[in-house]
C-alpha positions in Angstrom: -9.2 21.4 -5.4 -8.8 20.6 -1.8 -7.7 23.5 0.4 -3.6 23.4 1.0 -3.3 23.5 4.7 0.4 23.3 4.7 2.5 26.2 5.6 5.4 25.3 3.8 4.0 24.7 0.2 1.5 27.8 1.2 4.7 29.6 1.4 6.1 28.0 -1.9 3.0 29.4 -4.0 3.2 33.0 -2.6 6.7 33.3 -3.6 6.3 31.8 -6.6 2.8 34.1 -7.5 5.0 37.3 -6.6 6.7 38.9 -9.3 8.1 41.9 -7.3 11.4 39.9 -6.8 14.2 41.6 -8.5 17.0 39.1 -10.3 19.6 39.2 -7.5 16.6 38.5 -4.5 15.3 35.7 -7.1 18.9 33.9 -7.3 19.3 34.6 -3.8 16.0 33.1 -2.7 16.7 29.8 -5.3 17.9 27.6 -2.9 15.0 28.2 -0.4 12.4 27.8 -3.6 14.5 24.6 -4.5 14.2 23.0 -1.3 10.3 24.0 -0.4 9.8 22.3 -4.2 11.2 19.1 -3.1 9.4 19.6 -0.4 6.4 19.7 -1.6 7.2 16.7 -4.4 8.4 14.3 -1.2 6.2 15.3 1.7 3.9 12.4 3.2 0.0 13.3 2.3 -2.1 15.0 4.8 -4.2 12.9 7.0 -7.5 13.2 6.8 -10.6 11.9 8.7 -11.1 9.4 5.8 -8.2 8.2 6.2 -8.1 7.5 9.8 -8.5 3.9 10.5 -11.2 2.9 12.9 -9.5 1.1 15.8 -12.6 -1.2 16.6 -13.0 -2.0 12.9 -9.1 -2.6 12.7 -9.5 -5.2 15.7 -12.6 -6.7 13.5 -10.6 -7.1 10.2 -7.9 -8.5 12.3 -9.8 -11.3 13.9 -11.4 -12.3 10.4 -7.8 -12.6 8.7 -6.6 -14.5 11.5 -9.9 -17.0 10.9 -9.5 -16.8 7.6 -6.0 -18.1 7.3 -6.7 -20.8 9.6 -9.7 -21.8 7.3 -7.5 -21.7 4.4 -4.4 -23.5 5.6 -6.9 -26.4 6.4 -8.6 -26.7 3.2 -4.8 -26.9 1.6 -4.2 -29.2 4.4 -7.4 -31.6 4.0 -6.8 -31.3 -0.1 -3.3 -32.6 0.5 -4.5 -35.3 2.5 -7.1 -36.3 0.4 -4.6 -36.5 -3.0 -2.4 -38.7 -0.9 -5.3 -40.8 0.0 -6.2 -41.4 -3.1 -3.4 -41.0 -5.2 -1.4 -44.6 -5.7 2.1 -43.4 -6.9 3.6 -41.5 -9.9 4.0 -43.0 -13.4 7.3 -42.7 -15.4 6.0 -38.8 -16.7 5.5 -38.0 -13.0 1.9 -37.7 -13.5 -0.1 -39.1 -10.5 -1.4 -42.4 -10.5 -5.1 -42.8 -9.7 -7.6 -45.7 -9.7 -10.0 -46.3 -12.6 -13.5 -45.3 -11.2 -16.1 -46.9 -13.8 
């Protein structure tokens, strides 16, 4: 288990581990409990170094997707043109029309 470094939940489990609390504190303290719970269910993750993103490696990726949909949009551009070059109409299912090749 990863350490918890955050104060707030830190503070959730230490109330919750104590059973000093007599009923009235308990009921009194309920809303706090309630709210460091939801808290705790809600809260973004912590950020760790893994999860960082490299800013030089970021630039990197964004370069290749920028080539890479270029390269994409025209191979769906040169396969259009190529079905229309060689296409020669629709027949009455709407099924494309092509030239025998014997």
């Amino acid at each position: 288990m990863e350490e918890e470094l955050d104060i707030l939940v830190l503070s959730l489990v230490a109330i919750e581990a104590y059973d000093g609390f007599s009923v009235r504190q308990h009921e009194r303290m309920m809303p706090y409990i309630r709210g460091l719970a939801a808290y705790k269910a809600t809260r973004p993750g912590a950020v760790r170094e893994n999860n960082v993103i490299d800013f030089e490696e970021r630039v990197i990726q964004r370069r290749l997707e920028t080539v890479i949909r270029s390269e994409r949009r025209s191979a769906l551009a040169d396969g259009r043109r190529v079905h229309e070059n060689y296409s020669h109409g629709v027949n009455e299912f709407g099924d494309d029309v092509y030239p025998d090749c014997d």
